[in-house]
mmCIF file of the N, C-alpha and C atoms, coordinates in Angstrom:
data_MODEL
# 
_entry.id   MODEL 
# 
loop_
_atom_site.group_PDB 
_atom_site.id 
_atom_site.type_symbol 
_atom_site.label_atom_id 
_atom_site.label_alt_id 
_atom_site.label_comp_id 
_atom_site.label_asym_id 
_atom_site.label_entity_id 
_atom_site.label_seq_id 
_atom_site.pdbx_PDB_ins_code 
_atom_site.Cartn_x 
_atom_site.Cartn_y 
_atom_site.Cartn_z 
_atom_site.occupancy 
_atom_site.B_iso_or_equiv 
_atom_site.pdbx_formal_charge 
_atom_site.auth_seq_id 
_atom_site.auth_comp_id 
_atom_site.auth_asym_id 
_atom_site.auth_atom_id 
_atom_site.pdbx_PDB_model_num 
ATOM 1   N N  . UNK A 1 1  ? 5.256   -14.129 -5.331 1.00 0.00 ? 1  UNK A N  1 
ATOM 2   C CA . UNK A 1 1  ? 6.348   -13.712 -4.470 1.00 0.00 ? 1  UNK A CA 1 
ATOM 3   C C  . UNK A 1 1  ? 6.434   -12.185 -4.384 1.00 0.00 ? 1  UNK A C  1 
ATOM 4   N N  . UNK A 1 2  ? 5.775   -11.252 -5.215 1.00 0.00 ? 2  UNK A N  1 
ATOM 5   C CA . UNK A 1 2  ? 6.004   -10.081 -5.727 1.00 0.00 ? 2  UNK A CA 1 
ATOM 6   C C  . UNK A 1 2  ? 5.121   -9.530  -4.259 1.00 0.00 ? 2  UNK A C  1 
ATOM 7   N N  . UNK A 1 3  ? 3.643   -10.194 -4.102 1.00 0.00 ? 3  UNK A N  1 
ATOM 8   C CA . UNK A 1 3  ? 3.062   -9.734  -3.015 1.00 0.00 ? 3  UNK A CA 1 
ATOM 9   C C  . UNK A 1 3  ? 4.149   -10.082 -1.741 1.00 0.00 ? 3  UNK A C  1 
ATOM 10  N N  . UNK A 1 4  ? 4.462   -10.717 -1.363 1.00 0.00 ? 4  UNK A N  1 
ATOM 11  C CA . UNK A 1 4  ? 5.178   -11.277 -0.217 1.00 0.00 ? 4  UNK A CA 1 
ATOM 12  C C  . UNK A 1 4  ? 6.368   -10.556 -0.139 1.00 0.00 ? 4  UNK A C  1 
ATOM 13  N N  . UNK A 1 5  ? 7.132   -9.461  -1.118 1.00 0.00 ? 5  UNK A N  1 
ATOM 14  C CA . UNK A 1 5  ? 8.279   -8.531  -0.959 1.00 0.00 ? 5  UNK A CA 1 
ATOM 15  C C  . UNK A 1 5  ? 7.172   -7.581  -0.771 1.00 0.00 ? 5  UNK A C  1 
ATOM 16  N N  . UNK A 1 6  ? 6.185   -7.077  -1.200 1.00 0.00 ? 6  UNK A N  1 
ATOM 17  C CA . UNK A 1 6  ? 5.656   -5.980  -1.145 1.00 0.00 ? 6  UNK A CA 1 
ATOM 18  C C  . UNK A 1 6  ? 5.174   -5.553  0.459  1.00 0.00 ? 6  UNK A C  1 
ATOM 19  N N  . UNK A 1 7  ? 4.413   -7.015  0.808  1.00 0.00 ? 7  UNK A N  1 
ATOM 20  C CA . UNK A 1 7  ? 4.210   -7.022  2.381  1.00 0.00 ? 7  UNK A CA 1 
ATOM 21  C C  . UNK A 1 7  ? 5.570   -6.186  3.414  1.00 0.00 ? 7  UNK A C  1 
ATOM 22  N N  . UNK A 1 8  ? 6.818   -7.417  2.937  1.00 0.00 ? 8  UNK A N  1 
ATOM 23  C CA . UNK A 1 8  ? 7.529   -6.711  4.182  1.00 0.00 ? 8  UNK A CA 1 
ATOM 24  C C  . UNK A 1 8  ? 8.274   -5.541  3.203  1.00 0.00 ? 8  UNK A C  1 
ATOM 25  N N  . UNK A 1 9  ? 8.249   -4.879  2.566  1.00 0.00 ? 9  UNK A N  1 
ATOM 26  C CA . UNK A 1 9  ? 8.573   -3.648  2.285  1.00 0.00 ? 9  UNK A CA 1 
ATOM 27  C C  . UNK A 1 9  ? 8.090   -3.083  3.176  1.00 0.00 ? 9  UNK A C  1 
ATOM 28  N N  . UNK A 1 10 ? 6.671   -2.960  3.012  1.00 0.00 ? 10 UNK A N  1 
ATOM 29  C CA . UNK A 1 10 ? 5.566   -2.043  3.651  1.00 0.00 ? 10 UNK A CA 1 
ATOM 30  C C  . UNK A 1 10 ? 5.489   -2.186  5.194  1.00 0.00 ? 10 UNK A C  1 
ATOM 31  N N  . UNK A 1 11 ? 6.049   -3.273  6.175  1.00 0.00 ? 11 UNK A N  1 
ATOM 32  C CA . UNK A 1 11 ? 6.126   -3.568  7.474  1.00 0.00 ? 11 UNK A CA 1 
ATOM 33  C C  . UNK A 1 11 ? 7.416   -2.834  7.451  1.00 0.00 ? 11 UNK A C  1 
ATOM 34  N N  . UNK A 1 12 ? 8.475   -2.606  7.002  1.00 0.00 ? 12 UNK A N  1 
ATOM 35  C CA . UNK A 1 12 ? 9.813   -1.863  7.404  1.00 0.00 ? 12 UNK A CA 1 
ATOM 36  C C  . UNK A 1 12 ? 9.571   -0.916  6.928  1.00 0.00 ? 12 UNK A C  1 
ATOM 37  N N  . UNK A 1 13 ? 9.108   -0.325  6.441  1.00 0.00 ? 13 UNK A N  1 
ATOM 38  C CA . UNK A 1 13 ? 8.942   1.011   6.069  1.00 0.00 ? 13 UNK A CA 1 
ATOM 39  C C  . UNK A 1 13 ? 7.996   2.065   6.159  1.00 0.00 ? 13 UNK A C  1 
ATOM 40  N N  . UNK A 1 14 ? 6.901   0.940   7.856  1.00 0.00 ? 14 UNK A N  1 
ATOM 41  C CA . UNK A 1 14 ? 6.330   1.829   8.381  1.00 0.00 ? 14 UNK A CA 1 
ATOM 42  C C  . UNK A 1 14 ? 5.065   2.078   7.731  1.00 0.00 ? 14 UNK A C  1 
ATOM 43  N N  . UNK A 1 15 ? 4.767   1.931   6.941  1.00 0.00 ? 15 UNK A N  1 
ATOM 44  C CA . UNK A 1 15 ? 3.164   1.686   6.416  1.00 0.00 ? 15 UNK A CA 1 
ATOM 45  C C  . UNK A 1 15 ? 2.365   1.062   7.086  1.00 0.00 ? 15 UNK A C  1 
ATOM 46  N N  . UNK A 1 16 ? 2.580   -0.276  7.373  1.00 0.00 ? 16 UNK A N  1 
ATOM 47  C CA . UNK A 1 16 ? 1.598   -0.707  8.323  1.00 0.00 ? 16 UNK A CA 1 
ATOM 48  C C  . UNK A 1 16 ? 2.222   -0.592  9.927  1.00 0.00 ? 16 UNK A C  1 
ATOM 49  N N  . UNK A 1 17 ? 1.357   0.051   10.725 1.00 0.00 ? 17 UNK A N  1 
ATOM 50  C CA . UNK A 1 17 ? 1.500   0.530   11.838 1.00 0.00 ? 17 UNK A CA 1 
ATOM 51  C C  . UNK A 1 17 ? 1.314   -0.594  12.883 1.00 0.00 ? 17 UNK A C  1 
ATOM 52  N N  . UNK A 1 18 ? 1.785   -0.690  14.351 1.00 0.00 ? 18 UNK A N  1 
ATOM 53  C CA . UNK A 1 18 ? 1.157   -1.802  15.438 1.00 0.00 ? 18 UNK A CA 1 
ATOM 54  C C  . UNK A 1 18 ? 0.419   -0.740  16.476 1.00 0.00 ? 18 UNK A C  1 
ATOM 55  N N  . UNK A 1 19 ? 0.003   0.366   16.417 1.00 0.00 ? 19 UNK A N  1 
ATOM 56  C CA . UNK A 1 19 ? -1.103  0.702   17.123 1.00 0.00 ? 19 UNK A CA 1 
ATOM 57  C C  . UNK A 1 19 ? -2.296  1.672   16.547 1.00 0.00 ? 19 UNK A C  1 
ATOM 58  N N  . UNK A 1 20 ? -3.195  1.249   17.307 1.00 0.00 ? 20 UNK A N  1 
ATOM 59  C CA . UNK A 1 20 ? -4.320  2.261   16.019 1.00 0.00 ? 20 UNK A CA 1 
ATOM 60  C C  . UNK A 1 20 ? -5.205  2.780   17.058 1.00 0.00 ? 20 UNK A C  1 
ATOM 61  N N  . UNK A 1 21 ? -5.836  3.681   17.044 1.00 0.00 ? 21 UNK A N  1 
ATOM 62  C CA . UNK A 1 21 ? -7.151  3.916   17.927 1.00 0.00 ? 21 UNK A CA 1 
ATOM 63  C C  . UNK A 1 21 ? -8.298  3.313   16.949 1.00 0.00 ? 21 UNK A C  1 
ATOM 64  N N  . UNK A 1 22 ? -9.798  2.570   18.548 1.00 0.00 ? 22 UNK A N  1 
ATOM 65  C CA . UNK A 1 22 ? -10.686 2.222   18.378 1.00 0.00 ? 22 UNK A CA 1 
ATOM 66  C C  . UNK A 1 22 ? -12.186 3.944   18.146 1.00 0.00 ? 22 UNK A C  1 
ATOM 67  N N  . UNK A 1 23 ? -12.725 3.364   17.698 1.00 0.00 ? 23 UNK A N  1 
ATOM 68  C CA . UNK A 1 23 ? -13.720 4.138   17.536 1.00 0.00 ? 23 UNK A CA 1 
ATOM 69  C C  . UNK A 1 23 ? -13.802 5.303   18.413 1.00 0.00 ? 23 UNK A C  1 
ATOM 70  N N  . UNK A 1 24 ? -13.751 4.931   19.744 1.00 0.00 ? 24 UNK A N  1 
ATOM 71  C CA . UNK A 1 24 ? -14.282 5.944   20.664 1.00 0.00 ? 24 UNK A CA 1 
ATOM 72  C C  . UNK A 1 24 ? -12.895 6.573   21.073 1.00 0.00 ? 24 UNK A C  1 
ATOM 73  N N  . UNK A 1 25 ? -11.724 6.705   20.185 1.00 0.00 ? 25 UNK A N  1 
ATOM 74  C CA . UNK A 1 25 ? -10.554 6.980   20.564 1.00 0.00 ? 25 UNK A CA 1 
ATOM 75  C C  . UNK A 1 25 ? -9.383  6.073   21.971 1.00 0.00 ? 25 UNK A C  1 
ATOM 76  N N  . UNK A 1 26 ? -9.660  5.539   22.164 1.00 0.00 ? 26 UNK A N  1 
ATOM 77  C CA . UNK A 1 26 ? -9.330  4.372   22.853 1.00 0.00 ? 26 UNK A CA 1 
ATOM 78  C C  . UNK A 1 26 ? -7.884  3.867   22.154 1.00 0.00 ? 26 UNK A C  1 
ATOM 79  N N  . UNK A 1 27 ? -7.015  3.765   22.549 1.00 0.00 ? 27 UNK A N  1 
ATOM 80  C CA . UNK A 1 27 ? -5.340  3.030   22.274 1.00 0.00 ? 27 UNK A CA 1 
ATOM 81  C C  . UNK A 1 27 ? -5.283  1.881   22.255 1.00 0.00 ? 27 UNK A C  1 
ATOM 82  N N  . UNK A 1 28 ? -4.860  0.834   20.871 1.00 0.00 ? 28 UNK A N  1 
ATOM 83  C CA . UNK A 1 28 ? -5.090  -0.416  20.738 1.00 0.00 ? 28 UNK A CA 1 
ATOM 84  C C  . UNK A 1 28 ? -3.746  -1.059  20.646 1.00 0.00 ? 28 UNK A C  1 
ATOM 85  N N  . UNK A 1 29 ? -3.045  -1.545  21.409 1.00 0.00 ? 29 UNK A N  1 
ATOM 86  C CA . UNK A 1 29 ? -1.386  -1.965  21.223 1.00 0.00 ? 29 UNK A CA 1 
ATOM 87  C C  . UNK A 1 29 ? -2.133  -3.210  20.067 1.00 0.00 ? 29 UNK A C  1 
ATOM 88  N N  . UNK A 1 30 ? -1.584  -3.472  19.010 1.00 0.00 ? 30 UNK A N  1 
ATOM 89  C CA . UNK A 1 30 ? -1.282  -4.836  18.194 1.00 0.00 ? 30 UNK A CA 1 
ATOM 90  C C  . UNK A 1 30 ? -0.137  -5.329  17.943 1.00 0.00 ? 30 UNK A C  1 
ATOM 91  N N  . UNK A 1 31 ? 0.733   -5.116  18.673 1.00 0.00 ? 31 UNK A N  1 
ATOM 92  C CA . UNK A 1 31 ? 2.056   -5.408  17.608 1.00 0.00 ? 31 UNK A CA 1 
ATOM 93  C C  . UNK A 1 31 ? 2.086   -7.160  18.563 1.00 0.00 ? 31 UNK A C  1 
ATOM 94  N N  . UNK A 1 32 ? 1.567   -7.203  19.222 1.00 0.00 ? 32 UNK A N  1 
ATOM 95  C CA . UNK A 1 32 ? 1.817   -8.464  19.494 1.00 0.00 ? 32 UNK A CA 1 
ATOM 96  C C  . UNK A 1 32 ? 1.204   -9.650  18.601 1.00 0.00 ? 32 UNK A C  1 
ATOM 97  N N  . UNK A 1 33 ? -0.453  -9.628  18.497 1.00 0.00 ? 33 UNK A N  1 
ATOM 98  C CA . UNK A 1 33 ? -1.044  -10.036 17.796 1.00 0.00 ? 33 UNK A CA 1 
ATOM 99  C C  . UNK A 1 33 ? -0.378  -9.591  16.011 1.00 0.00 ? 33 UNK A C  1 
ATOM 100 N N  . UNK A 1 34 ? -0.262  -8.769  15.604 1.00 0.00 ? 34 UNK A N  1 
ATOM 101 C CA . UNK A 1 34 ? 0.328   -8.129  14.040 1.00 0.00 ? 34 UNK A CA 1 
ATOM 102 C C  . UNK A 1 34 ? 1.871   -9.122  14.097 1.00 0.00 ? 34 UNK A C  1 
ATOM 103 N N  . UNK A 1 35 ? 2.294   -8.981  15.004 1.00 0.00 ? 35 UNK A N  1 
ATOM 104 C CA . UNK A 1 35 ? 4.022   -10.223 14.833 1.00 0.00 ? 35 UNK A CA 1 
ATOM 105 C C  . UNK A 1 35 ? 3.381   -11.578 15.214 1.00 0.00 ? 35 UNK A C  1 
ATOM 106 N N  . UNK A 1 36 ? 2.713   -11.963 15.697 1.00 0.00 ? 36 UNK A N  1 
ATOM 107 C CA . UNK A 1 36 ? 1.927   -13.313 15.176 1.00 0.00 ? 36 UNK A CA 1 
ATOM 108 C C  . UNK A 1 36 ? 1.595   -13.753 13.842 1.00 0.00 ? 36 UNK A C  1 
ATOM 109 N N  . UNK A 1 37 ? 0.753   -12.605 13.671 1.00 0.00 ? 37 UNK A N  1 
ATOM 110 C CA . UNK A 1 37 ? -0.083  -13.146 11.960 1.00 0.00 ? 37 UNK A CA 1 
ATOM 111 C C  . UNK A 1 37 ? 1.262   -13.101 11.186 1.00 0.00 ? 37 UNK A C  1 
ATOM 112 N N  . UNK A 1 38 ? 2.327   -12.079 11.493 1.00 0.00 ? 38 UNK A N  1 
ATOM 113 C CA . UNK A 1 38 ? 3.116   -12.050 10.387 1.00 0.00 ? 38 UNK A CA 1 
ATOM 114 C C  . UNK A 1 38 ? 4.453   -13.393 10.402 1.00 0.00 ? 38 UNK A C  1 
ATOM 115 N N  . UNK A 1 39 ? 4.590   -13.508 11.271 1.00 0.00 ? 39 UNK A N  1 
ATOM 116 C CA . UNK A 1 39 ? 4.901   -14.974 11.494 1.00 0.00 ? 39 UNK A CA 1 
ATOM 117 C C  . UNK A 1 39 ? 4.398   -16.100 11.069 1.00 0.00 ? 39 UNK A C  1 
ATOM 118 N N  . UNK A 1 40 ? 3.824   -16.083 11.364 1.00 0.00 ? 40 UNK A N  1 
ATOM 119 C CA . UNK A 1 40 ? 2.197   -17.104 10.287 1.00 0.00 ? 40 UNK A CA 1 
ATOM 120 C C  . UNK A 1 40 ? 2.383   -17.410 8.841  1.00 0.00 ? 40 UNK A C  1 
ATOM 121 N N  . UNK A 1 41 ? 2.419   -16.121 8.729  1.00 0.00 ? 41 UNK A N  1 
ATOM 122 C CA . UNK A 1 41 ? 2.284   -15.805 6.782  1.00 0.00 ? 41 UNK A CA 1 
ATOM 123 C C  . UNK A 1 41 ? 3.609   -15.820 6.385  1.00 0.00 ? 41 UNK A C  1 
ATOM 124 N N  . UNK A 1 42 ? 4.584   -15.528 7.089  1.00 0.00 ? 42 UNK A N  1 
ATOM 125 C CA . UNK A 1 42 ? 5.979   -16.105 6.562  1.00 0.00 ? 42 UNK A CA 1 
ATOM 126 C C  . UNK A 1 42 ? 6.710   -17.259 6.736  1.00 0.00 ? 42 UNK A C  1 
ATOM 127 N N  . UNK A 1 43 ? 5.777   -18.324 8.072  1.00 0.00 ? 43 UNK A N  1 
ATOM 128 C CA . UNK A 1 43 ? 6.302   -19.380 7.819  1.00 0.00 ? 43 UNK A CA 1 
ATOM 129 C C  . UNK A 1 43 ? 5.373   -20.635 6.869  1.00 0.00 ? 43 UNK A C  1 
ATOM 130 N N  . UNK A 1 44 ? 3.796   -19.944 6.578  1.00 0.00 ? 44 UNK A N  1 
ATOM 131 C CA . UNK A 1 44 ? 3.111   -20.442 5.568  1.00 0.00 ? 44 UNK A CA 1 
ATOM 132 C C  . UNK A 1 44 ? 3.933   -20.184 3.994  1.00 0.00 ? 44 UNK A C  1 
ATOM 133 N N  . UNK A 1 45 ? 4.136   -19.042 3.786  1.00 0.00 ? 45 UNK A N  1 
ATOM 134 C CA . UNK A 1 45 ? 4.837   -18.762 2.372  1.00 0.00 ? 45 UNK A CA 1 
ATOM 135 C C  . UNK A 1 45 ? 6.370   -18.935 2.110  1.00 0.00 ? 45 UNK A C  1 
ATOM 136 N N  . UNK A 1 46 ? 6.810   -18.898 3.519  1.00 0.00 ? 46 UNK A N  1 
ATOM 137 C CA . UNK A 1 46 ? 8.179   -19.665 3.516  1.00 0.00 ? 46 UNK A CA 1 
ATOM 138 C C  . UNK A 1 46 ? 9.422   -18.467 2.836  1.00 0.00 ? 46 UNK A C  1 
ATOM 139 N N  . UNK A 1 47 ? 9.070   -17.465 3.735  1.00 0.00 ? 47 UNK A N  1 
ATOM 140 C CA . UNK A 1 47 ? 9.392   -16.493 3.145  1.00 0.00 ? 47 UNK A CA 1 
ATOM 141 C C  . UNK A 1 47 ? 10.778  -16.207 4.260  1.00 0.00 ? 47 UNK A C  1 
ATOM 142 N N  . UNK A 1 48 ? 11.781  -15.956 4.249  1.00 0.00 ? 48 UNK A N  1 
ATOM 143 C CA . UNK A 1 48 ? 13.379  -16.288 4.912  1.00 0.00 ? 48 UNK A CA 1 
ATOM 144 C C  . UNK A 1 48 ? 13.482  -14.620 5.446  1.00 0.00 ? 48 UNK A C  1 
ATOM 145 N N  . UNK A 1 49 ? 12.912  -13.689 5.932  1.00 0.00 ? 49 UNK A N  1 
ATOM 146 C CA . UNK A 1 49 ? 13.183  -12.666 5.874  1.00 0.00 ? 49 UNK A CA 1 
ATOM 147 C C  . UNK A 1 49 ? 13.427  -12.801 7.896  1.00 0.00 ? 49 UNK A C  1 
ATOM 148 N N  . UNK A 1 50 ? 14.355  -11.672 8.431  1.00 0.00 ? 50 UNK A N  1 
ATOM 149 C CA . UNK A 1 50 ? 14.838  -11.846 9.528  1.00 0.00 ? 50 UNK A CA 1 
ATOM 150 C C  . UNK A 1 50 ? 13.440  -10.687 10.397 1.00 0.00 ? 50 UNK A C  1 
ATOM 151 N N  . UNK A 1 51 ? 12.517  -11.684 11.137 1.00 0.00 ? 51 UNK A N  1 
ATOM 152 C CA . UNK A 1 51 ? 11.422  -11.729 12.131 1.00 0.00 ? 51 UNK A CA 1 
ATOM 153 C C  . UNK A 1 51 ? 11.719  -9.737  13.033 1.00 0.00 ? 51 UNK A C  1 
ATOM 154 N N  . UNK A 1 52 ? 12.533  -10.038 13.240 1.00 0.00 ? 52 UNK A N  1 
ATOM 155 C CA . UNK A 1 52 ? 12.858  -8.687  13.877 1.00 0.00 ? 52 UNK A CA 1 
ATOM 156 C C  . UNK A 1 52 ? 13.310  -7.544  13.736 1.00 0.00 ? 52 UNK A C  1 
ATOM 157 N N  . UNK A 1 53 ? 13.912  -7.554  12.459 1.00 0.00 ? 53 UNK A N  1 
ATOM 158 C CA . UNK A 1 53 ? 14.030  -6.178  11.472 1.00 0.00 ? 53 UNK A CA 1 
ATOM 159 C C  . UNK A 1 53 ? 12.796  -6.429  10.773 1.00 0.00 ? 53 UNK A C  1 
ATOM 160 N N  . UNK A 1 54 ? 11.937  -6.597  10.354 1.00 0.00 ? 54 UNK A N  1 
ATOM 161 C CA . UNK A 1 54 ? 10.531  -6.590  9.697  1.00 0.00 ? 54 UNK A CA 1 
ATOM 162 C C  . UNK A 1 54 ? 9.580   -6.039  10.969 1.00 0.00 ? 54 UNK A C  1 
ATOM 163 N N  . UNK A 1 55 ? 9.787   -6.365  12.167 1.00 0.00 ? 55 UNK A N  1 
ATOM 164 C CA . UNK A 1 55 ? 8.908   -6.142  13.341 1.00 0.00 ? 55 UNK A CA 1 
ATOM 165 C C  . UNK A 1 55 ? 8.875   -4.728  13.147 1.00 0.00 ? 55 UNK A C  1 
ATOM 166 N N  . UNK A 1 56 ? 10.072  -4.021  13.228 1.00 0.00 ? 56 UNK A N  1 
ATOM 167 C CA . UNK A 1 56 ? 10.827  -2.618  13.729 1.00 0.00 ? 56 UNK A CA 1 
ATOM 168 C C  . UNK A 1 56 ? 10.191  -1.116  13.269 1.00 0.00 ? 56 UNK A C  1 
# 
């Protein structure tokens, strides 16, 4: 559970980012795909945390 607070620590507090540049400098939006997986993994681990302050 210790990993699974650590995750959304690190999603609200801006560590993990939803856009990145590709190699050739190129602008990659993820936050759509990144609020998928993280959806995923919190309704696999069953983790109660509110979807849209974690997005933010």
């Amino acid at each position: 559970m210790n990993s699974d607070n650590e995750l959304v620590k690190r999603i609200q507090n801006g560590t993990i980012r939803g856009i990145i540049f590709d190699f050739d400098g190129t602008l990659l939006d993820i936050r759509e795909s990144l609020r998928t997986s993280i959806e995923e993994v919190f309704n696999e681990k069953q983790i109660n945390y509110d979807i849209e302050t974690t997005c933010k």
